[in-house]
C-alpha positions as CSV (number, residue, x, y, z in Angstrom):
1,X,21.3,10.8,11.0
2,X,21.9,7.6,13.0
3,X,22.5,4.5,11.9
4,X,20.1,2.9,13.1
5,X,17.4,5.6,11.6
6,X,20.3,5.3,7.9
7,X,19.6,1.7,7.9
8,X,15.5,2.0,8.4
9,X,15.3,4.1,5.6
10,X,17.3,2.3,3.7
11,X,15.0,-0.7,4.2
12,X,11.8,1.6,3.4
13,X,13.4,3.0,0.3
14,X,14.4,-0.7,-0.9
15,X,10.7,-1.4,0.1
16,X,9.5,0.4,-1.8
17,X,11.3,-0.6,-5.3
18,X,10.4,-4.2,-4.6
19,X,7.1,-3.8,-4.0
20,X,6.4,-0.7,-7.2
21,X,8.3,-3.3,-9.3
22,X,6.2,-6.6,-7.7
23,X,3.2,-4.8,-9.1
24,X,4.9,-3.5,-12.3
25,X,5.5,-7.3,-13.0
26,X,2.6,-8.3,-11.9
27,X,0.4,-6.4,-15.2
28,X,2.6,-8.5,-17.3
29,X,0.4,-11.7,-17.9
30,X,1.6,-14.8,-19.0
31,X,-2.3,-15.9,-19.2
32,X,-5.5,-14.5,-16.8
33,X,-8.6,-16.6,-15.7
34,X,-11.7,-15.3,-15.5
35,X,-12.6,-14.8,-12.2
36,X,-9.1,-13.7,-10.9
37,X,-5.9,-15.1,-10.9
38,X,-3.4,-15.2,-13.7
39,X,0.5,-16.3,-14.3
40,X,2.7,-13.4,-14.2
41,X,6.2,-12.3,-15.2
42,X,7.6,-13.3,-11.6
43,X,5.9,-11.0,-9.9
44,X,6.4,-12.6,-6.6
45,X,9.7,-12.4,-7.1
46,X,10.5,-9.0,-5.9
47,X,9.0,-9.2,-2.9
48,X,10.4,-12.5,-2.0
49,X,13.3,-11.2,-1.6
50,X,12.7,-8.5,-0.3
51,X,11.8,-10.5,2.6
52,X,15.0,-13.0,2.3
53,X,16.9,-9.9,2.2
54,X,15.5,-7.7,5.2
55,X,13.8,-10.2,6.8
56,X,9.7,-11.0,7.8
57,X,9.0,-7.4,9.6
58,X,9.7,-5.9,6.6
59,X,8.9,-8.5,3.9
60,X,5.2,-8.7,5.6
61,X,5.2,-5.0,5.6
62,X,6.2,-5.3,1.9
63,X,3.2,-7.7,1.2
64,X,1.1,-5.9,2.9
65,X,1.7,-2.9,0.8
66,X,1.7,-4.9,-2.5
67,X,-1.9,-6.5,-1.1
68,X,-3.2,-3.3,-1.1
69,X,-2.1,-1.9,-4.3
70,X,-2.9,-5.4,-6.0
71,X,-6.5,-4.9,-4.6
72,X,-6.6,-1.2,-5.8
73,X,-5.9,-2.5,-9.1
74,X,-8.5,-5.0,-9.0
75,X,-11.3,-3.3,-7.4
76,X,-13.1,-2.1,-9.8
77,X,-13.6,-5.1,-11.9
78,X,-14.5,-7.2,-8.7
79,X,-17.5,-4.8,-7.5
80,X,-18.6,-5.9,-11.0
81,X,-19.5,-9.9,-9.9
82,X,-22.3,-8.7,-8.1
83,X,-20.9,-10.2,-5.2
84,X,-22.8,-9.6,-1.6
85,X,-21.1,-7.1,0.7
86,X,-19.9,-9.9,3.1
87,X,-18.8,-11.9,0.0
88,X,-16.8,-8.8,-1.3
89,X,-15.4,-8.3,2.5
90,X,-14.6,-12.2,2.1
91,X,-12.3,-12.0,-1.3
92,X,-11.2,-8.6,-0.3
93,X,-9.7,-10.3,2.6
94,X,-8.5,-13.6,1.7
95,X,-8.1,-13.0,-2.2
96,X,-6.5,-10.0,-1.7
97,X,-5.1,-8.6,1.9
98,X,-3.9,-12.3,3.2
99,X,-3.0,-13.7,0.1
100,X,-0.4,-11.5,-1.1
101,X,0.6,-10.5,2.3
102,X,1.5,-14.2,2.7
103,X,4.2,-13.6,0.1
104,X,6.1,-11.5,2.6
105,X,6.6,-14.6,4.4
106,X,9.3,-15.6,2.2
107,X,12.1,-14.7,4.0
108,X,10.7,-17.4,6.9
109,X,14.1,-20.1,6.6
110,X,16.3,-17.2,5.4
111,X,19.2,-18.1,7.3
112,X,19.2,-21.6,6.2
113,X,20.8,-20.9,3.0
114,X,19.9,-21.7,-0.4
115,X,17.4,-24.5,0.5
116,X,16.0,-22.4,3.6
117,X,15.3,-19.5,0.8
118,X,13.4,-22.2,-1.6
119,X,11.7,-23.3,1.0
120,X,10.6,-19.9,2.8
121,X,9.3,-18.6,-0.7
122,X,7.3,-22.4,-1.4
123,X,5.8,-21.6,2.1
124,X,4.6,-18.3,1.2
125,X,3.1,-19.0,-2.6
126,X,1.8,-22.4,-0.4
127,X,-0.1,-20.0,2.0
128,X,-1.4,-17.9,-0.7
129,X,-2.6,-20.7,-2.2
130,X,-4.1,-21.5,1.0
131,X,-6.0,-17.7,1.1
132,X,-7.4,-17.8,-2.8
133,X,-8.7,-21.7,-1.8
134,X,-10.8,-20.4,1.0
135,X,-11.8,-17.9,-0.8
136,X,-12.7,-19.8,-3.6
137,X,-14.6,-23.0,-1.6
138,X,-16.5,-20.4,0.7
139,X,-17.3,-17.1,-1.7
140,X,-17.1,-17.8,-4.7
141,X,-19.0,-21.3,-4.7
142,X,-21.8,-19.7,-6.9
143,X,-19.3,-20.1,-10.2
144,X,-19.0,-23.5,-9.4
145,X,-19.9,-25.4,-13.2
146,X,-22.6,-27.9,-12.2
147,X,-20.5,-30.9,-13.5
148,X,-18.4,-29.9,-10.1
149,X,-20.1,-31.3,-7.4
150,X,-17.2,-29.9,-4.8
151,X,-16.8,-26.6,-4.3
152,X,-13.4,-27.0,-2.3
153,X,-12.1,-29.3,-5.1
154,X,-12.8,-27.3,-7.9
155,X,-11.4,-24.2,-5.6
156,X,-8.1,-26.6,-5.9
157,X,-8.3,-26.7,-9.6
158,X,-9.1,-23.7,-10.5
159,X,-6.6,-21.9,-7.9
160,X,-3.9,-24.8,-8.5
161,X,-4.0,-23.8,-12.5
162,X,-2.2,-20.4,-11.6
163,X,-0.6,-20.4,-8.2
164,X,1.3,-23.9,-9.3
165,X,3.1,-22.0,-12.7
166,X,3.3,-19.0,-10.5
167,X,5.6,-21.2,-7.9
168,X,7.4,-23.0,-10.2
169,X,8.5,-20.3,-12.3
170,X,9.5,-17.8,-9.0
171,X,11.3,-21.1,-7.4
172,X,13.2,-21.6,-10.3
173,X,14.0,-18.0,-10.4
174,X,15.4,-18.3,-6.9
175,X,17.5,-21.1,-7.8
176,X,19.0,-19.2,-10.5
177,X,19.4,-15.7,-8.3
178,X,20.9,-17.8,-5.7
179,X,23.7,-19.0,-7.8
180,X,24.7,-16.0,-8.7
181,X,27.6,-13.5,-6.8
182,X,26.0,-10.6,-7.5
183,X,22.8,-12.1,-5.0
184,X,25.0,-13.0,-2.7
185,X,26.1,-9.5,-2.3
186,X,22.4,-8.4,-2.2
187,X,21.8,-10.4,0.1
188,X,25.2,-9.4,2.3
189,X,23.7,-6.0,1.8
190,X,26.9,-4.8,-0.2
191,X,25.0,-3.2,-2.9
C-alpha cells in the first residue's frame, strides 16, 4: 500500500469515528425544542476537529456524512408536521444537509493556531445558525405565535435559544482541548 493510499484511509477510518461518535453525542440532550433543535453533549465537537485535524476536504466530507445521518434520524418525526413537499425539500436542505454540513467548516483558520481553531469552529456553528434561520424565517413561518409579528426575528429567537448554548459549550471545549498535550499530538497526527 502507498502512502499516500495509508494516509487516505487513515483519514476515512478517523472519519468515520468522529462522525459515528458526533451522532452518538448528539442523542444525548441537554434540553430539545419542539420543532427541532436541542443542546447536546458537544456533539459538534467531534466533527470539529475532525476538520481542524485533517483539514476542510475532509471535515466537509465529515459533515456531510453526519448531515445525512442526523436527517435519517430525524425523518420520521419531520414527515409528521404536515409540511408541503417543497417545505419538507426546504428543511431537508437547510435544516438538515447545509446546516450540519457547515460544521465541517471548522477547520477554516486551522493553521492560525489556537485563536484560528476558535474562530474556524464560531464560523461553522455561525453558518449553521445561518441554515436553521432560513429555514426557520422562510418554512417554518406557519409556527410563528401570533404575538410575533416577524417571522425572521422570532427564527432568531427560537434558533438563537439552542445554537448559542450549543457554541458556547463546543468553544469552551476547544479552549480546554487546545490546552492540552495530548491535542497537540492529535493534531501533529502522532496518535
Amino acid at each position: 500500500m502507498t502512502d499516500k493510499k495509508r494516509t487516505n484511509l487513515r483519514a476515512l477510518i478517523e472519519c468515520a469515528i468522529m462522525v459515528a461518535l458526533s451522532t452518538v453525542l448528539s442523542l444525548i440532550k441537554v434540553y430539545e425544542l419542539p420543532l427541532g433543535g436541542s443542546v447536546t453533549l458537544l456533539s459538534m465537537l467531534p466533527v470539529c476537529v475532525l476538520s481542524i485535524r485533517l483539514g476542510l476536504k475532509w471535515g466537509i466530507a465529515g459533515g456531510f456524512v453526519y448531515a445525512v445521518l442526523q436527517m435519517l434520524l430525524d425523518i420520521a418525526k419531520v414527515v409528521t408536521w404536515g409540511l408541503t413537499p417543497v417545505s419538507l425539500i426546504g428543511c431537508i436542505l437547510f435544516d438538515y444537509l447545509i446546516a450540519f454540513t457547515c460544521v465541517g467548516i471548522a477547520g477554516f483558520f486551522r493553521d492560525r493556531g489556537r485563536t484560528g481553531m476558535v474562530a474556524g469552529v464560531v464560523l461553522a456553528l455561525f453558518l449553521r445558525f445561518c441554515s436553521h434561520l432560513v429555514s426557520g424565517t422562510l418554512i417554518f413561518d406557519i409556527w410563528v405565535p401570533e404575538e410575533w409579528s416577524n417571522p425572521f426575528l422570532y427564527s432568531i429567537v427560537y434558533n438563537g435559544s439552542f445554537m448559542l448554548p450549543e457554541m458556547i459549550l463546543t468553544v469552551a471545549a476547544v479552549l480546554l482541548l487546545t490546552k492540552t498535550s495530548a491535542f497537540k499530538r492529535i493534531l501533529e497526527g502522532k496518535v
